[in-house]
N, C-alpha and C positions, 0 to 999 in steps of 0.2 A: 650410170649409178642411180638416177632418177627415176629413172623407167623401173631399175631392178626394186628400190624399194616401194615401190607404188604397188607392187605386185604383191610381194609379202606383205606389203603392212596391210596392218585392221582396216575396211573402209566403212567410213564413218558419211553420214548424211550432211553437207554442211547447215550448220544453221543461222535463222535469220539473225540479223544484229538489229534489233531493239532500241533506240535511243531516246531515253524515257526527258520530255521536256521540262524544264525548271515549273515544279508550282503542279506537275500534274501526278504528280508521287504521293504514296505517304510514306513518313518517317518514320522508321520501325530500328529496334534496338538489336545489337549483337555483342558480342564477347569475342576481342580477337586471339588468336590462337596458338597464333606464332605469326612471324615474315614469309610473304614471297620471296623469290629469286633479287627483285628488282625493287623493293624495299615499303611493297604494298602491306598494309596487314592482311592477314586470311582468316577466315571468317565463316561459318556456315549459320544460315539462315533457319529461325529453329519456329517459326510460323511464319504468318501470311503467305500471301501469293508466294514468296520466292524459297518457301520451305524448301530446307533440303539441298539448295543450292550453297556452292562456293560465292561469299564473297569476297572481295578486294575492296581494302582502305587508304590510299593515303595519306599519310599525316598520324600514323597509329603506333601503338607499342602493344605486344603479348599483353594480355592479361585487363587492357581498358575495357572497360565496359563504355561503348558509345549508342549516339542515334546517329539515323545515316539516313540518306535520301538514293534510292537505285538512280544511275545516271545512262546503264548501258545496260542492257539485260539478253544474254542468252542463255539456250539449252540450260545449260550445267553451270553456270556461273553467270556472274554478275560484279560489274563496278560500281560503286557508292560513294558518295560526298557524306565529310564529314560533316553533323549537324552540332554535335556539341561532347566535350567526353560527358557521362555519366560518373562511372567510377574510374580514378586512374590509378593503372600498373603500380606498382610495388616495383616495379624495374624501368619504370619511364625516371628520366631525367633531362635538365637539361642539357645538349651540345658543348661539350668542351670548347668546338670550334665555333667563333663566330660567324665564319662563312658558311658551315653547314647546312642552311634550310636552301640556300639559294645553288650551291654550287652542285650538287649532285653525286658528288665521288663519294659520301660514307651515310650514306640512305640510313642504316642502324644505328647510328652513333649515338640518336635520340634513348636509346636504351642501353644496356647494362650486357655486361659481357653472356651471362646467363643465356636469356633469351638469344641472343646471337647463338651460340653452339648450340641449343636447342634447335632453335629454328633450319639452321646449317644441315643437320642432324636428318631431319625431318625431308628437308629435300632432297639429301643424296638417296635416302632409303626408298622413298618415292619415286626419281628418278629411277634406281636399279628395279623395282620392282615393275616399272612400266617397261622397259627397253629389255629386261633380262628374264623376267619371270621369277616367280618363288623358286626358295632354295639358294638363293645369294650368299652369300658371307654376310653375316653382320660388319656394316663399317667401323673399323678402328681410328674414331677422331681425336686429332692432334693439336690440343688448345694453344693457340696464341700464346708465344714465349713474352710479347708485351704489345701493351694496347696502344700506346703512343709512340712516335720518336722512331718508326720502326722502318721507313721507307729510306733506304739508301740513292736509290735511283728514284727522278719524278719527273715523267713527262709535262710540260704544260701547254699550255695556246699564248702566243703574243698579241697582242692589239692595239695599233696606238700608241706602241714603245712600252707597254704595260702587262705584265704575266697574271696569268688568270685559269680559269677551267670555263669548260660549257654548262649554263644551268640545266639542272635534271627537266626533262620534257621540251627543252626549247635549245634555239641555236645561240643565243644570248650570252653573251661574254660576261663571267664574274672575274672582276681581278680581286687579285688575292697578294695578299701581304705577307701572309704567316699560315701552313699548313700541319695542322696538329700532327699529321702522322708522317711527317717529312722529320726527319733525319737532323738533329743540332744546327749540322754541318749547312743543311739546304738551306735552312730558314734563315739562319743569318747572311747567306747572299742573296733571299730574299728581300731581306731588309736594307739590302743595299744595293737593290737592283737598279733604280734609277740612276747609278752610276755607271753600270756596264752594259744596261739595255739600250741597243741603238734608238734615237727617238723614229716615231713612224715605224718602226718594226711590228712585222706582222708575218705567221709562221709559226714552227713548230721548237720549243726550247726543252732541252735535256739538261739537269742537271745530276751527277753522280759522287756523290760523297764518294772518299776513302781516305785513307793512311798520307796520300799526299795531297790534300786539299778535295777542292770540288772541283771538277774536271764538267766544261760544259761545251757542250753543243748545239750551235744555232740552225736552224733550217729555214730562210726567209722562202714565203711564198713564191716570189721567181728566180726559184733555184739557187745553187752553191750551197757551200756550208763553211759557216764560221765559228772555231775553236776560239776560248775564252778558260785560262787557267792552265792547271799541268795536261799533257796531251792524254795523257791515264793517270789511274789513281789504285794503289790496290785496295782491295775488300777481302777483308776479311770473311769465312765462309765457317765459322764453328772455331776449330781448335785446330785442327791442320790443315786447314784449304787457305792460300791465299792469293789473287790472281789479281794481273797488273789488264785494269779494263780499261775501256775507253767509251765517252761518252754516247757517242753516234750508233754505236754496236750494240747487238742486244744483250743485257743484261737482266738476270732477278733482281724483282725490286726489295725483298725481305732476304736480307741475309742470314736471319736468327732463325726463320722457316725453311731456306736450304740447305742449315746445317741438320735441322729434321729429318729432310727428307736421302740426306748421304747416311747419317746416323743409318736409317731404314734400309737404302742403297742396299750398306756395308755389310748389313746382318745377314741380308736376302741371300746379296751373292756369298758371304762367305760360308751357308747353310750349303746352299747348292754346287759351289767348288768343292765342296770336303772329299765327295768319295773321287774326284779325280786326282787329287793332291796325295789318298793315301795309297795309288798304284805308282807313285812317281813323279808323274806328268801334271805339266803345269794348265790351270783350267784356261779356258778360251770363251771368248766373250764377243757377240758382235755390237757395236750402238749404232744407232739409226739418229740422225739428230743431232749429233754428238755436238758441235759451235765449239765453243773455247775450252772444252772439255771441264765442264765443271764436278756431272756426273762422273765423266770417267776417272775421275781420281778417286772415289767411290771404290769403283771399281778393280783400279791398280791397289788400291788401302787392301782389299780382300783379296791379292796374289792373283789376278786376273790378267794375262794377257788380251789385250781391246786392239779390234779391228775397225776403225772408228770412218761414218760416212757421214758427210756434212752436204747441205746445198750450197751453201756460201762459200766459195772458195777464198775470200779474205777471212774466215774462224781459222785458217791453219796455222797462222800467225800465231795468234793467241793460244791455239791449240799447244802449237810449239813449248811455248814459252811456260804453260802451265806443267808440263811434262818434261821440263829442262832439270837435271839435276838430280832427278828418280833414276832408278837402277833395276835390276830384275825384269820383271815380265812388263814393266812401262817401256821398257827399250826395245824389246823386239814388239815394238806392236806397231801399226801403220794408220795412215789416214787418209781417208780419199774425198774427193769430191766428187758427187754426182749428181745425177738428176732424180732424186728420191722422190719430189712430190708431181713433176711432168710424167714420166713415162714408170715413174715405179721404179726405176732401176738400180739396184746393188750392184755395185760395178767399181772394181774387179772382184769375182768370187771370191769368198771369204777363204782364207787360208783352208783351214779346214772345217768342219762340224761344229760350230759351236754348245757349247755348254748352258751357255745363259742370252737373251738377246734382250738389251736394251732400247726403248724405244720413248724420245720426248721431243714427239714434235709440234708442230707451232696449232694456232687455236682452230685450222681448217683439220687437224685430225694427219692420220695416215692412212687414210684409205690408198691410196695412188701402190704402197707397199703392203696391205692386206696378201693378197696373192705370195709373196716371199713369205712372210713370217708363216700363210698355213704351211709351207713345205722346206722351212730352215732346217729342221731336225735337233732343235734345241730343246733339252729338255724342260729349260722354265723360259718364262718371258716377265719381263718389267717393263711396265707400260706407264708413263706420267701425262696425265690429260691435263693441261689448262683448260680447257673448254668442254663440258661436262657433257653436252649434247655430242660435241664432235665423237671423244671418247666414246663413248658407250655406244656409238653406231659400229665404232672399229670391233670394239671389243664383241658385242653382238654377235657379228660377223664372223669374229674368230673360234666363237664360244658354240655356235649354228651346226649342223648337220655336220658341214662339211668343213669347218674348222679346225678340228682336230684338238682344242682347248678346254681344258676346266681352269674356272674361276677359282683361284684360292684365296683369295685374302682381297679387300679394299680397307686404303687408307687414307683419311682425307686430311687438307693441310688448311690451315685459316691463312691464308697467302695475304690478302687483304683483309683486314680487321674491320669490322662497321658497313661488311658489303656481305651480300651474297656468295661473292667469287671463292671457290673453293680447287686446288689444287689436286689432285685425286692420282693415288699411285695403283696399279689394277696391277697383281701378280698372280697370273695363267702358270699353271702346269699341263704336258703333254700328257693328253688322255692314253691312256694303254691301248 
């Protein structure tokens, strides 16, 4: 895979890295623009030496006007310390959370919803237009249903019998007390965690709001695992999704963002069933990815029989249970497990031909299944990238010569509010 894109890609000269000494700089003024990915300001350089270049700020909101001091300088960009604001943003403010400047998870937070979706905005468009070329879809962005309170599920770090996160840039433990975009439910067994955290615990802690408490999972450093609470919890997913999860299992951490993204699901597929539904016949669907079938009830909503492939062969459980009590085309439909990201393989052949092929897998992408999806014979595909780089290699690829795809539509989802991270649904139709 390495070799192959080293081929096709642009090759570029690499250049030198620059690393301009304290005291040996001048301080020169900029206006930042919007956010980086990673919660840098961006910035172009509009004199001196570094005309013309991109830079990055830390510590910045859209719309300051600062001085900076260059720290790192190459080709086309360039890093900068902040020297002092000048003018500040109409959208800076301060952190709701007190942890914010030190723990690293909501880099944006410093600012105002605005600039966030802006910013957001900014990057997917850029992104598509470097991996895909002009002629993209405009992205259809899907603003944050709310800015706080909105994480059901929260990974965190233990240390010292003490819950916390890593600070941004370093390995350094913040403990944390109270997470602004943690879920009612979290915070208050945060505030009571010195009762249930083992002391000397050190490891990885899950905790999962739902319907029946907070359902938690321990992961000490030398192995096991220890449950704390109901052994599942259900969540709510919109208005008719409701699934009984379990901590340790992968879960979305925004439930109010994947009632979004089934909302979208539902329309997709029920556009694309129509003309099979009005000879008779019931449409056919394959997922890729499929876990506890959260999508796939999506799918069943839109009269979909789903032939569903998971890697994990503990999601059937769950899978089950989310599909327990549906009638119609949820009953005749199957679930397999196999090895979708090792060897690629859909296995066993799909009933027949599908209609539509669903596709959402984990943040390495689906390359490994590239090859199936060029020659499924489906006439649309829906594709859900967590990881925007991974994405857009798959879809490239699908989208290339010999893909057989056109791009119709991208929609992107604010998964994490105060971050960069953006969820992205990519819906392909087969080129004639």
């Amino acid at each position: 895979m390495g070799r192959h894109f080293e081929r096709r890609g642009k090759q570029r000269r690499p250049s030198a890295r620059n690393d301009v000494p304290d005291g040996d700089a001048e301080p020169f003024e900029v206006r930042i623009l919007r956010w980086a990915h990673g919660g840098e300001g961006f910035a172009i350089a509009g004199e001196g030496p570094l005309e013309g270049r991109v830079i990055f700020v830390q510590g910045t909101v859209p719309g300051d006007v600062v001085e900076v001091i260059a720290c790192e300088v190459k080709a086309r960009w360039a890093r900068a310390k902040l020297v002092k604001i000048i003018e500040t943003s109409v959208d800076r403010r301060e952190a709701p959370c007190r942890h914010q400047a030190e723990c690293g998870a909501c880099p944006w937070m410093v600012g105002t919803l605005a600039p966030q979706e802006t910013s957001r905005g900014h990057i997917l468009a850029g992104e598509l237009g470097k991996r895909l070329g002009a002629g993209t879809p405009k992205p259809e962005m899907r603003p944050t249903p709310r800015e706080f309170g909105y994480r059901q599920r929260l990974r965190m770090k233990a240390s010292g019998g003490r819950l916390g996160f890593t600070a941004r840039g370093s390995h350094t433990f913040v403990p944390v007390s109270r997470c602004e975009v943690a879920d009612p439910a979290i915070n208050a067994a945060l505030a009571d965690s010195a009762r249930w955290v083992p002391e000397g615990l050190s490891g990885r802690v899950t905790l999962l709001a739902g319907g029946d408490g907070v359902a938690i999972a321990i992961e000490p450093e030398g192995g096991g695992l220890v449950k704390l609470g109901p052994e599942s919890t259900s969540v709510r997913f919109g208005d008719g999704l409701v699934q009984a999860l379990r901590p340790e299992a992968f879960a979305q951490a925004n439930r109010e963002v994947v009632a979004q993204i089934l909302a979208d699901v539902r329309e997709i597929a029920g556009e694309t069933g129509r003309e099979t539904r009005e000879t008779g016949s019931t449409p056919f669907a394959v997922e890729l990815f499929a876990g506890s079938g959260t999508l796939t009830s999506a799918l069943w909503d839109a009269g979909f029989e789903v032939e569903a492939y998971e890697v994990a062969p503990e999601a059937r459980e769950p899978f089950e249970r989310t599909r327990a009590g549906r009638e119609g085309p949820a009953a005749q439909g199957a679930w397999h497990s196999c090895d979708l990201l090792g060897a690629g393989l859909v296995t066993p052949t799909p009933a027949r031909r599908p209609d539509l092929v669903l596709v959402d897998p984990p943040r390495t992408g689906a390359w490994p299944v590239v090859p199936w999806l060029r020659m499924c014979g489906a006439r649309r595909l829906v594709y859900l990238a967590c990881d925007l780089a991974a994405g857009l290699r798959d879809i490239a690829e699908l989208c290339g010569a010999r893909g057989g795809w056109h791009l119709a539509r991208v929609i992107a989802y604010d998964m994490f509010t105060h971050s960069g991270h953006q969820e992205v649904l990519f819906v392909l139709d087969r080129r004639p």
